[in-house]
C-alpha positions as semicolon CSV with decimal commas, in nm:
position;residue;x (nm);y (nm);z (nm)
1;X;0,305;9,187;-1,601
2;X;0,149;9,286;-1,933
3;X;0,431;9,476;-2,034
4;X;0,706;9,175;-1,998
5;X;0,490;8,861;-2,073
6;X;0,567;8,656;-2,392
7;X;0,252;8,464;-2,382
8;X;-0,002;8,484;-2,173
9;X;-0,275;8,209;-2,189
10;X;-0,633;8,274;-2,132
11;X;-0,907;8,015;-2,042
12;X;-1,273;8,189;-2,150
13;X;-1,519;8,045;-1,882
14;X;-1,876;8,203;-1,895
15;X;-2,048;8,448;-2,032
16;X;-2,288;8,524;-1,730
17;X;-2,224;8,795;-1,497
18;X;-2,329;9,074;-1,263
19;X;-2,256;9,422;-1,400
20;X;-2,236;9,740;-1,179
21;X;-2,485;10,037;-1,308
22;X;-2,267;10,276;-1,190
23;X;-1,959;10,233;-1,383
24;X;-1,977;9,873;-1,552
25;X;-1,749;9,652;-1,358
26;X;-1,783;9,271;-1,384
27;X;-1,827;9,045;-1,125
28;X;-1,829;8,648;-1,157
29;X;-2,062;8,616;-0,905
30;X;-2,404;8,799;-0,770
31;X;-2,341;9,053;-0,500
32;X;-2,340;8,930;-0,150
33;X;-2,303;8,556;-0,272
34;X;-1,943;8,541;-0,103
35;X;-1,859;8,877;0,077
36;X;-2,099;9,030;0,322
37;X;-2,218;9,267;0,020
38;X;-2,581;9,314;0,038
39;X;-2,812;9,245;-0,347
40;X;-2,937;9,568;-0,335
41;X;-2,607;9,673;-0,438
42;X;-2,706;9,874;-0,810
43;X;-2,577;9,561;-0,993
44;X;-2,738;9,398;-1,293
45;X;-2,740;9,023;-1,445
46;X;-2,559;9,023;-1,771
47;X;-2,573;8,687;-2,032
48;X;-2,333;8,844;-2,305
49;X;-2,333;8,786;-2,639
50;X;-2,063;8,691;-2,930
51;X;-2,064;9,012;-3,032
52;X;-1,996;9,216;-2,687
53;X;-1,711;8,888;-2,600
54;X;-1,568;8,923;-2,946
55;X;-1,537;9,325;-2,886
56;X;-1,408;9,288;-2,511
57;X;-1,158;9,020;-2,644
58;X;-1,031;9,285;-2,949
59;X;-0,950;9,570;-2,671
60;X;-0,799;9,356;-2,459
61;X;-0,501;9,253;-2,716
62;X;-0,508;9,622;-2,859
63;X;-0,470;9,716;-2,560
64;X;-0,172;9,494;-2,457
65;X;-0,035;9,550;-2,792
66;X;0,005;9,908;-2,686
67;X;0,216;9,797;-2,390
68;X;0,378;9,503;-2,557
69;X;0,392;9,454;-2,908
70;X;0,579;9,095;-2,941
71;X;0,348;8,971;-2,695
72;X;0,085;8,643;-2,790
73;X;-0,220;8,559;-2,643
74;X;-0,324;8,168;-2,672
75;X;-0,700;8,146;-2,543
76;X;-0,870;7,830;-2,451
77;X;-1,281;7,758;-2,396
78;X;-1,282;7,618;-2,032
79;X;-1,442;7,238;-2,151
80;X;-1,642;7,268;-1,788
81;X;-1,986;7,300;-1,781
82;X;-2,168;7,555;-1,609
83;X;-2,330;7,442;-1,271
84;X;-2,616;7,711;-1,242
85;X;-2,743;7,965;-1,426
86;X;-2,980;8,282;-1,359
87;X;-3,170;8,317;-1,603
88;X;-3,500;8,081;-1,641
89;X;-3,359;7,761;-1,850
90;X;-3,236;7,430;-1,754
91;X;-2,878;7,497;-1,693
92;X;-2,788;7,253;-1,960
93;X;-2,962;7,467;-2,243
94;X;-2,733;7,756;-2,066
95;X;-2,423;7,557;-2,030
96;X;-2,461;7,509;-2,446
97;X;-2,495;7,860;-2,475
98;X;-2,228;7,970;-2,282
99;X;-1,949;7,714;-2,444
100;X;-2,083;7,827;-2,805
101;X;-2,059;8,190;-2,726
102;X;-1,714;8,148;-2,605
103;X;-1,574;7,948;-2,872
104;X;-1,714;8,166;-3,170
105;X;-1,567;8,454;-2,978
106;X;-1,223;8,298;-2,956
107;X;-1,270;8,208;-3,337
108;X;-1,370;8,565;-3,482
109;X;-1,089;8,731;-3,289
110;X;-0,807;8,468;-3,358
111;X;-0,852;8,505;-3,727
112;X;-0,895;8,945;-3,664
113;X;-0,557;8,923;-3,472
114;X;-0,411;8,587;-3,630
115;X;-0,023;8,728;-3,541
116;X;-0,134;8,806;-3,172
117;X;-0,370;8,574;-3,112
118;X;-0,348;8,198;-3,128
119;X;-0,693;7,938;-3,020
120;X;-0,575;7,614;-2,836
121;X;-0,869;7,342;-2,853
122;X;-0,881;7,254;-2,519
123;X;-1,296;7,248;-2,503
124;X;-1,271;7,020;-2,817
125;X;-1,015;6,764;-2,731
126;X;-1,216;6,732;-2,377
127;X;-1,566;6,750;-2,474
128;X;-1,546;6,589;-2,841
129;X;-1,695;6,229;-2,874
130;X;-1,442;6,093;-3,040
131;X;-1,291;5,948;-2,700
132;X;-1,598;5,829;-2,578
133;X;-1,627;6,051;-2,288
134;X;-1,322;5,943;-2,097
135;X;-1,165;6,253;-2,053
136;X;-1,466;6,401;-1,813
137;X;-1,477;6,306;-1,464
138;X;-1,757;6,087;-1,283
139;X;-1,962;6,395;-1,212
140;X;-1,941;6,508;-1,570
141;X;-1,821;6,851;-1,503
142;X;-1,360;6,755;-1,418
143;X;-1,107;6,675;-1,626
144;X;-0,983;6,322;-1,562
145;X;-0,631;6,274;-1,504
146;X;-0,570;6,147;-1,852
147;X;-0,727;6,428;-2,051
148;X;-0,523;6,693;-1,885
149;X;-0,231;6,516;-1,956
150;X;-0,338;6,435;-2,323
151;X;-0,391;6,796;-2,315
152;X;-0,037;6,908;-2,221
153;X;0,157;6,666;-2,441
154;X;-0,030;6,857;-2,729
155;X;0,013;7,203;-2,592
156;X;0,331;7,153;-2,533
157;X;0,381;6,943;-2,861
158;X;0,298;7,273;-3,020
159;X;0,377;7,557;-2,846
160;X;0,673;7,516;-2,627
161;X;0,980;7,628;-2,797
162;X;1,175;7,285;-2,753
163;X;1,087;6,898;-2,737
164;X;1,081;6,843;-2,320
165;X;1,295;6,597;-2,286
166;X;1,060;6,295;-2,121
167;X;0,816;6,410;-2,324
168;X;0,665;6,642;-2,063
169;X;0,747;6,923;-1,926
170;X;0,755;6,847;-1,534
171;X;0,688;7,215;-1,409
172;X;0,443;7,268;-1,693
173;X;0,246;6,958;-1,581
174;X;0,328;7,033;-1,202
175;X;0,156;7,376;-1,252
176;X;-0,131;7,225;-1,465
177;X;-0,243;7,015;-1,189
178;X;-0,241;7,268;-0,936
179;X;-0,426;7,468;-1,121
180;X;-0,658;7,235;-1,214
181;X;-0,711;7,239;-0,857
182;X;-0,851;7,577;-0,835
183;X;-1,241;7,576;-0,753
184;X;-1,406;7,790;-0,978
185;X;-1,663;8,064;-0,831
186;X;-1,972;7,896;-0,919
187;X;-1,897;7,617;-0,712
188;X;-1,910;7,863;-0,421
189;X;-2,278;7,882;-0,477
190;X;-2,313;7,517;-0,519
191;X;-2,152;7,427;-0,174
């Protein structure tokens, strides 16, 4: 896939993980949380920082530069809050943390790789208070209906290569929604 994409969009989530000792893999969620895995498992809680996101961020699109030069990387800050966090503060304080990680990450390496790399302002157009909230759902963490479509008229507005014809682009908005859809891991510890 790397090696024939044009674009490939990517929406930066969290910055807390689990990390195996033994050779540094990331996981989203702690050991044994979904699969019968057992805690003891040699992994460690990670919180990173801007600095370790930025550098994971620049090897990634050296990396697919290496196996696709023409290809363009659009990244997003997920505008969803984190539901939990490990480490000992409110998960609000964390949430804050997380978000502002993410989005000075996505800065710093869209103006390092400003022909790869392009930032859509997806956590800004959901989260900003300039629409009075009405974008986030009832239980302040979803999108509402109208802010993911005000967000695809203005992706698409400015990066898809032609006007869609109604104004939207019916798969583009079909395969928003279902992805939309998607529960995110966290909420496997919630439930």
């Amino acid at each position: 896939m790397f090696e024939t994409l044009d674009v490939l969009i990517f929406t930066l989530g969290l910055t807390e993980c689990w990390r195996a000792t033994n050779d540094g893999a990331v996981f989203p969620l702690p050991p044994g949380a979904v699969a019968s895995e057992t805690r003891d498992s040699g992994c460690e809680f990670v919180n990173f920082t801007v600095a370790e996101v930025v550098r994971d961020l620049r090897r990634f699109l050296d990396k697919l530069a290496e196996v696709n030069k023409p290809a363009r990387v659009i990244l997003t800050v997920s505008p969803v809050p984190i539901i939990a966090t490990y480490e000992r503060r409110h998960a609000l304080v964390a949430s804050t943390y997380t978000k502002s990680v993410l989005r000075v990450a996505a800065d710093e390496v869209t103006r390092s790789h400003n022909r790869q790399c392009f930032y859509f302002p997806s956590y800004e157009l959901i989260v900003g208070n300039f629409h009075r909230g009405r974008y986030v759902d009832k239980d302040l963490r979803g999108v509402t209906q109208e802010g993911l479509d005000h967000l695809m008229r203005l992706f698409l507005r400015h990066y898809y290569d032609r006007a869609p014809e109604t104004g939207h682009n019916a798969a583009a908005l079909r395969e928003a929604d279902r992805m939309s859809k998607i529960v995110c891991e966290e909420e496997r510890l919630a439930g």
